[in-house]
Every structure is written in C-alpha cells, then in structure tokens.
C-alpha positions in Angstrom: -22.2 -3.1 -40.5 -19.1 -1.3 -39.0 -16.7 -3.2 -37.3 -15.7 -2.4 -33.1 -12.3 -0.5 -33.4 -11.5 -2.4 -30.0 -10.9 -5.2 -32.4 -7.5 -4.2 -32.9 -6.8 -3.6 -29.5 -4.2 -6.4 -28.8 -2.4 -6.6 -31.7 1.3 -6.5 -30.7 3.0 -2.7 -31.4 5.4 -2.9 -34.3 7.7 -0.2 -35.5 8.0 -0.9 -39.6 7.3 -4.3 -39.3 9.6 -5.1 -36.6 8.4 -6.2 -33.3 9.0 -2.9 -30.7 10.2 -6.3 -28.2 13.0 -6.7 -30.5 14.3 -3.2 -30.9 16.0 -3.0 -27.4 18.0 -5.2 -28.7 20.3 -2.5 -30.8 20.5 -0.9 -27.2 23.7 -3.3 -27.3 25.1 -2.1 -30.3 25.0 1.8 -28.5 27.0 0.4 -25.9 29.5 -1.5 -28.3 29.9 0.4 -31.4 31.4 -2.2 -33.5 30.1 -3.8 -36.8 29.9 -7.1 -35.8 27.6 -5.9 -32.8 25.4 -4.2 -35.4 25.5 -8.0 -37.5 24.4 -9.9 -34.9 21.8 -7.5 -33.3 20.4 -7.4 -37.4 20.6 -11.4 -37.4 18.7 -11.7 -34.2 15.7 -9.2 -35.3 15.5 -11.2 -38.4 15.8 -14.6 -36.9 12.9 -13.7 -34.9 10.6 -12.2 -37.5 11.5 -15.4 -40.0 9.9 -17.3 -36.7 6.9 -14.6 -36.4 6.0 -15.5 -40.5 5.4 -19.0 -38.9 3.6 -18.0 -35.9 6.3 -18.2 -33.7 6.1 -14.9 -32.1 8.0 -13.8 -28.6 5.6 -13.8 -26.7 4.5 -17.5 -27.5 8.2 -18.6 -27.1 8.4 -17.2 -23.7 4.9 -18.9 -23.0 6.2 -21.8 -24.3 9.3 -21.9 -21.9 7.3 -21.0 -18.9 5.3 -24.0 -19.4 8.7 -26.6 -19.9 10.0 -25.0 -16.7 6.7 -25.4 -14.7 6.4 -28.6 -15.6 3.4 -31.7 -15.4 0.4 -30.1 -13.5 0.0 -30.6 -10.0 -3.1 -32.6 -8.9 -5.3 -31.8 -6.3 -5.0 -35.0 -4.2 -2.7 -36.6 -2.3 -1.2 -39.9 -3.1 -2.8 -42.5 -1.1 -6.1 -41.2 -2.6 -5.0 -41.4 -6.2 -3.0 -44.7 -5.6 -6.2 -46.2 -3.3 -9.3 -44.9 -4.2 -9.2 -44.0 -8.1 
C-alpha cells in the first residue's frame, strides 16, 4: 500500500530546520550590521523553535491572538429574545 504524496502537502517550508517565517527576520541585521543585531535576531529564531518543539508554532500563535482580539462570539439574536424568550 503506497501512501498519497499529497499527504505532505501542508507541512510548513523549513530551511535546515528553521521555519522560512522566521528567516526575514535577519533582514534586520542587513540593515544594521552590528553584533548585537545578529544576537538578538539568533535569540529570536531560537526562541521560536524552542516553542515549535512544544507545539507552539507561528502560525498557531498568530491564530491564537486573532481569537483574544475578536473576542466572545457574537450571537445571532437580539437581546430581548435571549433575555425573554430563552
């Protein structure tokens, strides 16, 4: 039994195991060639993959912030219904 190759399909793109998300952030050490820029973009990159061992990846912190910013769920009814009738 062979398996679908569409089954990797969505895996995210990594560049030696660092998430290609992450790697526009040395774009900042190009425009401030120092070695503390270079620190801090390495501390960052490996912050974020010490998260992704957890299964804390980018993507789910981004979906996790979306979801504190849009808040409770809106209902479908207005109040005097749900404060009446239910």
């Amino acid at each position: 039994m062979t398996l679908s190759p569409w089954r990797d399909a969505s895996r995210p793109l990594t560049i030696l195991g660092i998430p290609a998300l992450l790697l526009p952030i040395y774009f900042a050490w190009f425009r401030w060639p120092t070695l503390l820029t270079l620190a801090i973009c390495t501390a960052l990159i490996l912050f974020f993959k010490g998260l992704s061992l957890f299964g804390v990846t980018l993507t789910v912190l981004t979906q996790r912030g979306l979801h504190l910013m849009r808040g409770n769920p809106v209902l479908g009814r207005p109040w005097w219904i749900r404060k009446f009738v239910e």
